[in-house]
KOLFI-220263 format. One line per field, with one value per residue (C-alpha): residue in three letters; x, y, z. Coordinates in steps of 0.1 Angstrom, whole numbers, plus 5000, padded with zeros to 4 digits. Example, Ala and Ser with C-alpha at 12.3 -4.5 7.8 and 13.67 -1.06 7.14 Angstrom:
r = ALA:SER
x = 5123:5137
y = 4955:4989
z = 5078:5071
This chain:
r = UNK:UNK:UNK:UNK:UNK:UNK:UNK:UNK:UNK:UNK:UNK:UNK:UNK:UNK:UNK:UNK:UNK:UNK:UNK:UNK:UNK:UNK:UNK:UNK:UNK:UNK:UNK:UNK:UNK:UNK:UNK:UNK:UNK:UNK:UNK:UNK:UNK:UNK:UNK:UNK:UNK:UNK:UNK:UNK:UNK:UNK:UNK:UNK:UNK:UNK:UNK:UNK:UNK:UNK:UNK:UNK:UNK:UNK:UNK:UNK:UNK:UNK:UNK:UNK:UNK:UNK:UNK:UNK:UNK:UNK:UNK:UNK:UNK:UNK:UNK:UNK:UNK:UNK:UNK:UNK:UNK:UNK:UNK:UNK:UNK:UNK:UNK:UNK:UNK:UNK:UNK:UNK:UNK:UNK:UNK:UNK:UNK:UNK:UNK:UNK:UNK:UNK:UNK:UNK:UNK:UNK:UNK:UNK:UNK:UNK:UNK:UNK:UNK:UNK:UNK:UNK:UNK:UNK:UNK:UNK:UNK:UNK:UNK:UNK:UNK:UNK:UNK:UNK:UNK:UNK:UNK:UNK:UNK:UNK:UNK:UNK:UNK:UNK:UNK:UNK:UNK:UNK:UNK:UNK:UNK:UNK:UNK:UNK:UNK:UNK:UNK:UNK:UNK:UNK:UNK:UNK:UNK:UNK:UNK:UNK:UNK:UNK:UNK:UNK:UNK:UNK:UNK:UNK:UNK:UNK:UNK:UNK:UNK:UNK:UNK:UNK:UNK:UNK:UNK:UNK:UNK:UNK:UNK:UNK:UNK:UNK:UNK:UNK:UNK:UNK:UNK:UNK:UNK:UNK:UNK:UNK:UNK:UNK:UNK:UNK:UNK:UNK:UNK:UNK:UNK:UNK:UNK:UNK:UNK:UNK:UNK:UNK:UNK:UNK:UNK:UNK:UNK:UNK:UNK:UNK:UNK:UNK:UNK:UNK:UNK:UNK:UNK:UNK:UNK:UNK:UNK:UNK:UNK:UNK:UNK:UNK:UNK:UNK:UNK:UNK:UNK:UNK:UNK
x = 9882:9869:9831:9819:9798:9800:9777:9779:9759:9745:9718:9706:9675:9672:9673:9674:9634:9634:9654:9651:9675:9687:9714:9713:9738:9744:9772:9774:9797:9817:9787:9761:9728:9708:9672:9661:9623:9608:9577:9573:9589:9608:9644:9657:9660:9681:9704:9715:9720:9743:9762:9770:9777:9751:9735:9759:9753:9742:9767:9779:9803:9797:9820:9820:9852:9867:9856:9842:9818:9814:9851:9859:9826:9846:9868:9830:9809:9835:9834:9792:9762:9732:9696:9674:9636:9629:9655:9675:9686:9677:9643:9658:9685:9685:9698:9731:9733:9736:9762:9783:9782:9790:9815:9844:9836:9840:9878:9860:9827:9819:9800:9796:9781:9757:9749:9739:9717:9698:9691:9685:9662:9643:9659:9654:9692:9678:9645:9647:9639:9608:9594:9597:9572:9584:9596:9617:9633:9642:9655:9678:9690:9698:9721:9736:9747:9755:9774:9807:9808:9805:9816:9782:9749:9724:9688:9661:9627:9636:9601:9574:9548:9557:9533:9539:9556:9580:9586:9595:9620:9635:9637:9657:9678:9690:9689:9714:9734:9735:9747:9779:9797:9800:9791:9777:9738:9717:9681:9657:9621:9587:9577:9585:9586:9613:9632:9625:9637:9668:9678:9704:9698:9669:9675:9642:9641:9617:9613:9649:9669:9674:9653:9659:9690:9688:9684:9649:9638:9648:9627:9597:9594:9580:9549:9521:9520:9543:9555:9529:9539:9510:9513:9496:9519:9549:9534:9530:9565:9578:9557:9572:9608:9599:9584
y = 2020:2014:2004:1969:1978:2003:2009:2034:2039:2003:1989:1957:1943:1917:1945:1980:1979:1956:1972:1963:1991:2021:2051:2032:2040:2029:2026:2005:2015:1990:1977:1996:1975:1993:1985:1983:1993:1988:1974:1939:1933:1967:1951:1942:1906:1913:1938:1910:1887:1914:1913:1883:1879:1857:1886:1904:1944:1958:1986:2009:1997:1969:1964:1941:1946:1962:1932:1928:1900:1884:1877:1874:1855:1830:1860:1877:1843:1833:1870:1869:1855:1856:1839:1841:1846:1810:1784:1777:1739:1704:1694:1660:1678:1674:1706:1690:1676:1712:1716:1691:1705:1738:1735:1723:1755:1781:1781:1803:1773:1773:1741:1749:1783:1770:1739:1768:1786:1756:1755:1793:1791:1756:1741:1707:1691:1661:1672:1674:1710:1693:1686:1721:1752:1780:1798:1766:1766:1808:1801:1770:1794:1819:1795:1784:1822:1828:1795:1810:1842:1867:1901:1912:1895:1900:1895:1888:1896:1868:1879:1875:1848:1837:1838:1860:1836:1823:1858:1867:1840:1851:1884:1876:1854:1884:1907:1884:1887:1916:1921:1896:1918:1953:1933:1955:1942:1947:1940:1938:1942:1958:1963:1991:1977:1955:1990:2003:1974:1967:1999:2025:2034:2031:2030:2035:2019:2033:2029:2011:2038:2051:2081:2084:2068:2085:2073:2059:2088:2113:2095:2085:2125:2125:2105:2122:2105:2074:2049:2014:1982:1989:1987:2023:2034:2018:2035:2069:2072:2060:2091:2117:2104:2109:2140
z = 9133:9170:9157:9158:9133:9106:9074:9048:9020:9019:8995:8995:8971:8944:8916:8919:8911:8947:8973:9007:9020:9005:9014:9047:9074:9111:9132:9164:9192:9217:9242:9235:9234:9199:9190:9157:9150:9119:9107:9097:9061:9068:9058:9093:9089:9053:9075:9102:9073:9058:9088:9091:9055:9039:9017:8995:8990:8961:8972:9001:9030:9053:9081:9116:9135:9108:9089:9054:9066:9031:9026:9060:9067:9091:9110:9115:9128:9154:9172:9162:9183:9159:9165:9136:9134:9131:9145:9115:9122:9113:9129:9136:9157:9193:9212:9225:9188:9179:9204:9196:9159:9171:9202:9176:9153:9180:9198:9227:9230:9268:9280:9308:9305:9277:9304:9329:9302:9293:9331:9338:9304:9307:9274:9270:9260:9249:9231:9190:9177:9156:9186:9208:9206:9188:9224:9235:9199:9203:9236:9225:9197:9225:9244:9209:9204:9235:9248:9230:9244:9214:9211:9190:9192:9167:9174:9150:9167:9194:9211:9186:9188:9222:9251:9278:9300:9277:9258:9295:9304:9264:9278:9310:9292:9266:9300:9318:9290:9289:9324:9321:9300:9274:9245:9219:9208:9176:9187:9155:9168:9158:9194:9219:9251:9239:9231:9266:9290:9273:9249:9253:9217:9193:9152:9134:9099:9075:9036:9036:9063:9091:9100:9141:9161:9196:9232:9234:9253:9226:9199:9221:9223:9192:9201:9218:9255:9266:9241:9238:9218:9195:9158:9156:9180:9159:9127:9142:9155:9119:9104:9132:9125:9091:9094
């Protein structure tokens, strides 16, 4: 199997009255950057978890390199950049705290590199994360993933909440990544824009699976003039994938 990712059949929920996901499949190729689209509270958050291992499928087939990431949780993390929603770290954690924690965990840690992202991206080193705006703690969760050099990164709507300036400076930052090497991306977002300046394929998640997985321009044809990172806009291309 040459996929970096590959699910089958996968359900996730707390009961089968609460699924999240449902007959869902996807499958990622070697260096292709994907967008996922889905409405807030669609299930895309519960799908990176998955990958990474922390939430458990109901049932179906989860694999990442070929990987069951629950029972090969620590073969997964060390070949997986992930940066959750909300910086998940201690508030009384200074960044190059968080380095140090992490550097001895990943054999391919590169100082250096994660030294030039905190200058390319304005993170403070010495600054705890209680006291950083919500856009300095994305972007320190940025360098985190990206200071070791993964083969996948997962994104969990890295851009929303942030003011235009900083979701910018986000957005070079997962651009410039992008450009160093093929590693393969998994971009969870609700907005389009995002989908158009760093997408080579879009997955649309609706009512817990994917409806539409196509270049972006192939499923921005089913809107009605050029795609808009509007919730109505969002909403109507869910109902035309749908459809």
């Amino acid at each position: 199997m040459n996929d970096v990712v590959h699910i089958e059949g996968l359900e996730l929920g707390f009961s089968r009255k609460q699924r999240v996901l449902s007959e869902f499949d996807l499958t990622l190729e070697p260096g292709a950057v994907t967008v996922l689209l889905g409405t807030n509270g669609a299930g895309k958050s519960c799908l990176l978890r998955a990958l990474i291992g922390v939430l458990r499928p109901r049932r179906g087939t989860v694999r990442v390199f070929g990987l069951d990431p629950v029972r090969e949780q620590r073969a997964v993390l060390t070949r997986t950049g992930y940066v959750p929603d909300t910086p998940d770290v201690y508030p009384w954690m200074k960044v190059r705290e968080l380095f140090r924690f992490l550097e001895p965990q990943y054999p391919t840690w590169n100082a250096q590199l994660a030294h030039e992202l905190c200058d390319r991206l304005a993170v403070p080193p010495r600054t705890k994360f209680k006291h950083m705006s919500r856009g300095q703690g994305m972007k320190a969760m940025l360098v985190a993933a990206l200071a070791y050099e993964p083969e996948l990164l997962l994104l969990d709507e890295p851009f929303a909440g942030l003011d235009p300036v900083v979701r910018e400076d986000v957005l070079s930052g997962v651009i410039d990544s992008l450009r160093a090497g093929r590693r393969t991306v998994l971009c969870a977002t609700h907005e389009l824009d995002i989908a158009a300046r760093i997408a080579d394929r879009v997955a649309v998640l609706h009512d817990g699976r994917i409806v539409a997985h196509d270049t972006l321009d192939a499923v921005t044809e089913r809107l009605e003039g050029p795609a808009a990172a509007t919730p109505t806009c969002l909403k109507n291309l869910l109902v035309e994938a749908s459809a």
